[in-house]
C-alpha positions in Angstrom: 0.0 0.0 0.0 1.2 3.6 -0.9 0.0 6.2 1.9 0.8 10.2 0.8 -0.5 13.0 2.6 -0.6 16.9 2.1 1.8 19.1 3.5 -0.5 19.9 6.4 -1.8 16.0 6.4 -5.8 17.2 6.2 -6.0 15.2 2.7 -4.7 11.7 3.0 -4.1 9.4 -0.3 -4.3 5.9 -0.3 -3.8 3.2 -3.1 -3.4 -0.7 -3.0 -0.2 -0.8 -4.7 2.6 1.1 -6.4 2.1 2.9 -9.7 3.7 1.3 -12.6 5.7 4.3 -13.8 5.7 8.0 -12.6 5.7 10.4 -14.8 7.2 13.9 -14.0 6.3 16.0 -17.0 7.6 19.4 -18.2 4.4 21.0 -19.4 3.4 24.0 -17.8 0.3 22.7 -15.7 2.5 19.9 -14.3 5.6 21.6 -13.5 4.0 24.9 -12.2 1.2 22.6 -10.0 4.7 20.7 -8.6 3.5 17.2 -9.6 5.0 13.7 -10.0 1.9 12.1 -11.9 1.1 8.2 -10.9 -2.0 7.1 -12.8 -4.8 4.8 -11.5 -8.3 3.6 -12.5 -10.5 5.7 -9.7 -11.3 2.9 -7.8 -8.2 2.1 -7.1 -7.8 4.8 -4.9 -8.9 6.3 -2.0 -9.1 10.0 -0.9 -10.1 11.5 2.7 -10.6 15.1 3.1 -11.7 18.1 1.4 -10.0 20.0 -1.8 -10.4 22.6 -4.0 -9.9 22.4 -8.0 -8.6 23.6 -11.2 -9.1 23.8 -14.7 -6.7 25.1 -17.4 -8.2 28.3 -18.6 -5.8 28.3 -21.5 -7.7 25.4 -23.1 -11.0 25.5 -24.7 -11.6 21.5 -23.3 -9.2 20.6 -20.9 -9.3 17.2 -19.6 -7.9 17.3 -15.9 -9.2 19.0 -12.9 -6.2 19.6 -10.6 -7.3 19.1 -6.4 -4.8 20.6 -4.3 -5.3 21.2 -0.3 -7.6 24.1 0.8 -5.3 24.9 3.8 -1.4 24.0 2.4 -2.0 24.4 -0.9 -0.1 21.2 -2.1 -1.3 19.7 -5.4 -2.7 16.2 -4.4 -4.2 14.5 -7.2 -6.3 15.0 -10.7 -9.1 13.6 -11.7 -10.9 14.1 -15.4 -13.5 16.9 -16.5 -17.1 16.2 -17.1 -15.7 16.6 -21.2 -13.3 14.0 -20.8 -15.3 11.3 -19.0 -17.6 11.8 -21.5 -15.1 11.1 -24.0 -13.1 8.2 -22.8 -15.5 6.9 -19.6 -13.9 7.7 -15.5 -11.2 5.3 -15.8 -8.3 7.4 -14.5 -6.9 9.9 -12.5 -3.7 10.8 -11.1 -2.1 11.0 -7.6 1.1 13.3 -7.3 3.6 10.9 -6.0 5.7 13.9 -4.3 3.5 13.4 -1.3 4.6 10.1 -1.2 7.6 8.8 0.8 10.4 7.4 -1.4 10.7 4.1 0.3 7.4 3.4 -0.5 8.5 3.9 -4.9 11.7 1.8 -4.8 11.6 -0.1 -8.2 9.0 1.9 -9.6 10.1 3.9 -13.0 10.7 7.6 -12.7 10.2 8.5 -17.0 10.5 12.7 -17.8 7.7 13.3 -20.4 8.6 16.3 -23.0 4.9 17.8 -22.2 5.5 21.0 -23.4 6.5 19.6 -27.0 3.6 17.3 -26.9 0.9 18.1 -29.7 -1.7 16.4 -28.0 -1.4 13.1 -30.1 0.4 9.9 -29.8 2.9 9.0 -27.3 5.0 11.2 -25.6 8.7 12.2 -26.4 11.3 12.1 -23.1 13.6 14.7 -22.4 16.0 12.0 -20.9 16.5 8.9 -19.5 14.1 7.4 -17.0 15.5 6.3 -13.9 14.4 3.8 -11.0 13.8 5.3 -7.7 15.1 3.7 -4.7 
């Protein structure tokens, strides 16, 4: 089991297992919300405590809605928009795995995702090599 908590431990994260990979992208709603994405089908997770949200206003129909801590701040997981369940059904979100401890991630895939190059379609480029953590 992977615990994280906020900053200020009022939103707790839980999930069954490790993530397969992390992905710590270089687009700018990942690198200015501080987040090392692990992905998950929704039920796979669990979340206790209240958040707050955001959308990119930059995109006309943007698929995340980012839930960070009302009192901290700290960006704690996403989960998808109305527009993109719609699309592709609820079967992820993310959970940023910098509130998680590192012990808990040893083995698990670090890969660096060249988001801000990224048109939108097909797999992503990397801007290096992906490393293991632990």
């Amino acid at each position: 089991m992977v615990k994280l908590s906020c900053l200020c431990g009022q939103i707790r994260i839980a999930t069954e297992k490790q993530p397969d990979y992390i992905h710590e992208c270089n687009c700018t709603l990942c690198s200015k919300s501080g987040a090392r994405w692990a992905y998950y089908h929704p039920s796979e997770v669990s979340v206790e405590g209240a958040t707050k949200t955001y959308s990119r206003q930059d995109k006309d129909d943007p698929a995340a809605e980012i839930h960070f801590c009302l009192t901290c701040g700290a960006t704690t997981h996403f989960t998808l928009t109305p527009g993109a369940v719609a699309k592709f059904g609820n079967s992820m979100m993310g959970v940023n795995m910098w509130l998680a401890d590192e012990k808990h991630l040893a083995g698990v895939e670090l890969r660096y995702p060249d988001g801000r190059a990224w048109s939108g379609a097909g797999d992503f480029s990397y801007v290096r090599e992906a490393r293991i953590l632990g």
